[in-house]
N, C-alpha and C positions, 0 to 999 in steps of 0.2 A: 504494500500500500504506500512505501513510503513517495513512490514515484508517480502515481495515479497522477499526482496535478502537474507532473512535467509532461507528460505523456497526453492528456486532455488539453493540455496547451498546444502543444505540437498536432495533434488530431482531434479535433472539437466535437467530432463527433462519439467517442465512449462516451458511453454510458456505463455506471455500475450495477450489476446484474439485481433484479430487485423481488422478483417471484419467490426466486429461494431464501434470500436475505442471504446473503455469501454476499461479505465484502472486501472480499479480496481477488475479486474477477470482473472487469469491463467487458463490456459488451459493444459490438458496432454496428450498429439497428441494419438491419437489410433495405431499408423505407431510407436512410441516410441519404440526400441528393449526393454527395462525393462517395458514392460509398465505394467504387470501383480505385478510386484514386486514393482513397484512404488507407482499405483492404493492401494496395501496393506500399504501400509507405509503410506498412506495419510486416506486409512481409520482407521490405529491405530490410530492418530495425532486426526483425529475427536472424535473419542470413547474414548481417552484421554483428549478432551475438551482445545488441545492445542492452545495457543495466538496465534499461524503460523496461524491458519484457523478461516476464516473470520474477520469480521471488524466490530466495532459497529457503528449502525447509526448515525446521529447527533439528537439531539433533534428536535422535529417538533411544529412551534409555531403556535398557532391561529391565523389567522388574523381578526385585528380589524375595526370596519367598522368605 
């Protein structure tokens, strides 16, 4: 999340996903007028391996009995 408002800067069109209440996933409405030009710009941002896209997880610990 900590990038959501860099990212909706750069592509105005996310949305944050709202049915499920997951707020850690945007969304880019199919109804979007740029949504073709967008959709590219977020797949350069991926194939650039950019920090805007996605989030690392937290470590996951054993538990102990």
């Amino acid at each position: 999340m900590e990038h959501h408002e860099a990212l909706k800067k750069e592509i105005n069109g996310l949305r944050p996903i709202q049915t499920y209440g997951i707020k850690t996933w945007l969304v880019l409405p199919e109804d979007f007028d740029q949504f073709e030009h967008a959709a590219t710009h977020l797949a350069e941002l991926i194939k650039k391996n950019s920090s805007l896209i996605g989030n690392v997880p937290k470590p996951k610990y054993k538990k102990t009995k």
